[in-house]
N, C-alpha and C positions, 0 to 999 in steps of 0.2 A: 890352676882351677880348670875344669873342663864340665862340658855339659850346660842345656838350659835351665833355666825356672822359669814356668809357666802361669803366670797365675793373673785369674778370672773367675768366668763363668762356665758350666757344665751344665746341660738340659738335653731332653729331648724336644728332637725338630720333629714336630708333625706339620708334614706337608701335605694339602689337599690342592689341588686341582682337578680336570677334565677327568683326567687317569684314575680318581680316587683319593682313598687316603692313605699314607706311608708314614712311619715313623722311623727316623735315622737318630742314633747319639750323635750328639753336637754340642753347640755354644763355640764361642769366637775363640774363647781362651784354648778350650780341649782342643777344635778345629789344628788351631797352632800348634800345640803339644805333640797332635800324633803325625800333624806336618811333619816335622821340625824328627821326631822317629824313623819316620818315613825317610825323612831325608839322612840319616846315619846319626843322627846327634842327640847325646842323652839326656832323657829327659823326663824331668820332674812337675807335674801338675798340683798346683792350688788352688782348691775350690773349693764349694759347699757342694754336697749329694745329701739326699736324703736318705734314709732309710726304710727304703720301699722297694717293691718291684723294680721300679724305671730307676731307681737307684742302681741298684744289682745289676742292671743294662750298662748300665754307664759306666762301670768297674771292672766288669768281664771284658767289654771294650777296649779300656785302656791296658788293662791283663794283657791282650791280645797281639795291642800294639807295642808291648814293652812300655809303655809311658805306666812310671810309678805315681802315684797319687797321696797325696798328703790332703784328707779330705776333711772337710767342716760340718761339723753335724749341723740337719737343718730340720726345724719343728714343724714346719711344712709341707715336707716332703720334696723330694725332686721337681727342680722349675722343667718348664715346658714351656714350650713358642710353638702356636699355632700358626703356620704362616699358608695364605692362600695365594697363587700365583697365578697374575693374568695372561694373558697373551704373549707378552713380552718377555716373560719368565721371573721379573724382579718382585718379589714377595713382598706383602704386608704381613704385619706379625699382630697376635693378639697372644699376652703371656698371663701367666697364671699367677696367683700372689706370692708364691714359694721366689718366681723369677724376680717380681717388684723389691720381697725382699731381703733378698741376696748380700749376706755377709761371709766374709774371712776371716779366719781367726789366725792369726798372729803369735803363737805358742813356741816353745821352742824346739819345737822339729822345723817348720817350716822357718825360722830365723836359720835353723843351721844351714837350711837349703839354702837360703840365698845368700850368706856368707860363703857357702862353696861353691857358687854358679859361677861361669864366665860372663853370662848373661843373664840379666831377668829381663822376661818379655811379659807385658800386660797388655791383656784385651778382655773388651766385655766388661771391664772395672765400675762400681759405682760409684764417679767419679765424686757426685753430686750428696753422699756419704760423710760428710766432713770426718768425723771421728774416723772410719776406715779410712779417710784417706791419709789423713794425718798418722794413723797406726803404720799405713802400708809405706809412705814416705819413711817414717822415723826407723822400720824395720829396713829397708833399702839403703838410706844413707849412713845409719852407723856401719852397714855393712860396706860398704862403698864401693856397692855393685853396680857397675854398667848396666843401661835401662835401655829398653826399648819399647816403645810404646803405640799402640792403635786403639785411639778413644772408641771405636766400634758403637755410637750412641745404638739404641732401639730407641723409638718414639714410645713403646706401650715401659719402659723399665724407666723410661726419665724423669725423676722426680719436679728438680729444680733445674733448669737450664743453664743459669747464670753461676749456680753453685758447681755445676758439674763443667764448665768453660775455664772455672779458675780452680778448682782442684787439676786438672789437666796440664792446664797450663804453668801451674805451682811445681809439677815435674818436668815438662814437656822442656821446660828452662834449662837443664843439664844433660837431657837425654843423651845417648850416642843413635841412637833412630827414632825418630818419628813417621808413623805413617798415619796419610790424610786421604780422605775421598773427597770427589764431588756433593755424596750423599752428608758426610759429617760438616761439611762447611754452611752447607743450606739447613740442615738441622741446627746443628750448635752455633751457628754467627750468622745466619742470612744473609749469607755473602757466596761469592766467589772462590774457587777452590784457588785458584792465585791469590786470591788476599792473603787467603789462612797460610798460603805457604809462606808467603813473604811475612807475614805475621809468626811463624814459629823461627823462622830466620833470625828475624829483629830479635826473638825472646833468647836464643841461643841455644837452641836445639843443634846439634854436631851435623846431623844430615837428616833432612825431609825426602820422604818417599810420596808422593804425591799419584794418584793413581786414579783416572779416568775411565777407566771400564774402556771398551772400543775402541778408546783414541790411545790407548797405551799409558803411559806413566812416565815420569821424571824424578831422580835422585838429584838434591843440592846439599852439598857439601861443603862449606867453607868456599873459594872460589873454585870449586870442582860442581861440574855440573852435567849430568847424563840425562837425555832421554832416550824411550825405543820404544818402536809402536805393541799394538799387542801381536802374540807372536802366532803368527799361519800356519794351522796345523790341518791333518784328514779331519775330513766329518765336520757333522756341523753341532752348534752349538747348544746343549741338551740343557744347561742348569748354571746359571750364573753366582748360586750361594756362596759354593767354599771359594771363589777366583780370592778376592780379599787377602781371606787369611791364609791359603796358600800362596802369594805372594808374598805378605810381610811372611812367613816360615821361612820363603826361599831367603831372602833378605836376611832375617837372622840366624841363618844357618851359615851363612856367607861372610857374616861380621863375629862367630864365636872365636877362633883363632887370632885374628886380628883386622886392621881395617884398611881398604883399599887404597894405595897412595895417591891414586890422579884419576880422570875423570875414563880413562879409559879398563881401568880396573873398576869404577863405578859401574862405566858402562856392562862390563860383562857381567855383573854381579845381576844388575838392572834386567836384562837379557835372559837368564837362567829364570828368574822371578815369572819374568812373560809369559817364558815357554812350559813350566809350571802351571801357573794361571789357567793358559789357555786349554792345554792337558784336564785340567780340574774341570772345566765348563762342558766336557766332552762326556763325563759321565752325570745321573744323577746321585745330589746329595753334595755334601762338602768335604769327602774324602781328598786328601790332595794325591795327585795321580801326575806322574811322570810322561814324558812323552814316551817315552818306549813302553807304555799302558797302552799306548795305540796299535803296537806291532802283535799285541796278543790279542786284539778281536778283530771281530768281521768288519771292514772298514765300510763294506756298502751297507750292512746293517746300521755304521752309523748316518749316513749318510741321509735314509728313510725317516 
């Protein structure tokens, strides 16, 4: 088996701030998708797109990227996230009801994909969905696909909180990767981004990626345990949206072949992820961008 499955959510990011307004194709899941291309590895998207304009955006996109699409029809048309960013760069989102409601359809094209993945990776999932999740579970496990998982909450797409903690956690139990934020632990558990970790530990998730924005990130694994700051690159830091899910890409693109034996093959796995990351922050928008994306522009331009 070779190659990802991707499957989430697909939208348009419209960003406004000082600058104005811009619109990027996005969502957590796609973000990852055309990572996870970006980074050599093939890959297959599930999602819903509507059929509309901002549909046809999001298709020609992934056309672009090589990332194939197995898409959901949606009666609403293409979701969208408004997000306005202050000072600090980190966005609030306001989404449209196409994004609130967000289904997968489970057919047998998309069971064949993930029967033939090495990996399925979810982000952006409505966890909180019972039926879909129960649907996306039962399509995953008769396949007995390796999972990786980033609950990626939005506050404006959250239905049920407590429902979408234990749909999570109902896969998060077998996973081969979990990744957590600071932001999902104070969302979904009003806690601690340590708690949650030692909380998917206890649940039996294979390895937690754990990820702090600035202060860098930590992989645990069974008694294997990596950390590594965030990684110091030229320029300064222009859009902190796609860091995330180019991080978890780098990670899953790292874990399709097979999985690290000791904490020093964590470590560098962990490493790549950073320097990823930080690359991504350096432009705007959530494309994920390599560090040698810095060797092709003007580095005092970035620097301005």
């Amino acid at each position: 088996m070779t190659g990802v499955v991707v499957v989430g959510d697909a939208l348009i990011d419209e960003l406004r701030d000082d600058a104005g307004v811009r619109e990027f194709v996005g969502g957590a899941a796609l973000n990852v998708a055309v990572g996870l291309s970006r980074l050599g590895v093939p890959v297959t998207l599930i999602a819903m797109v509507g059929d509309d304009e901002a549909g046809e955006h999001i298709r020609i996109f992934l056309r672009d990227f090589g990332v194939e699409l197995l898409a959901t029809p949606s009666r609403l048309g293409s979701a969208r996230a408004v997000s306005t960013r202050g000072p600090s760069g980190e966005p609030t989102y306001v989404v449209n009801d196409a994004a609130k409601a967000r289904r997968v359809h489970f057919g047998e094209a998309e069971r064949g994909a993930i029967a033939e993945a090495a990996l399925v990776a979810v982000s952006g999932f409505p966890f909180d969905d019972v039926a879909q999740t129960l649907e996306f579970t039962e399509a995953v496990r008769s396949a007995g696909a390796r999972l990786a998982i980033d609950p990626n909450p939005r506050a404006g797409m959250l239905t049920d909180r407590a429902e979408f903690v234990r749909g999570f956690e109902h896969l998060a139990a077998g996973a081969a990767l979990v990744k957590v934020g600071e932001d999902d632990a104070r969302l979904l558990y009003g806690d601690e981004l340590d708690a949650l970790r030692e909380r998917l530990v206890d649940l039996g998730a294979a390895a937690v990626l754990a990820t702090q924005g600035a202060s860098g990130a930590s992989i645990e694994a069974g008694t294997e345990i990596a950390t590594r700051p965030i990684s110091q690159l030229p320029g300064r830091i222009v859009d902190t949206m796609g860091a995330g899910d180019a991080a978890f890409a780098a990670t899953v693109a790292g874990l399709v072949d097979s999985t690290p034996a000791d904490s020093d093959a964590w470590g560098e796995l962990l490493e790549r992820a950073m320097d990823v990351a930080a690359a991504t922050c350096r432009f705007e928008g959530a494309l994920l961008r390599l560090p040698s994306a810095l060797a092709e522009v003007d580095l005092e331009s970035l620097d301005t």
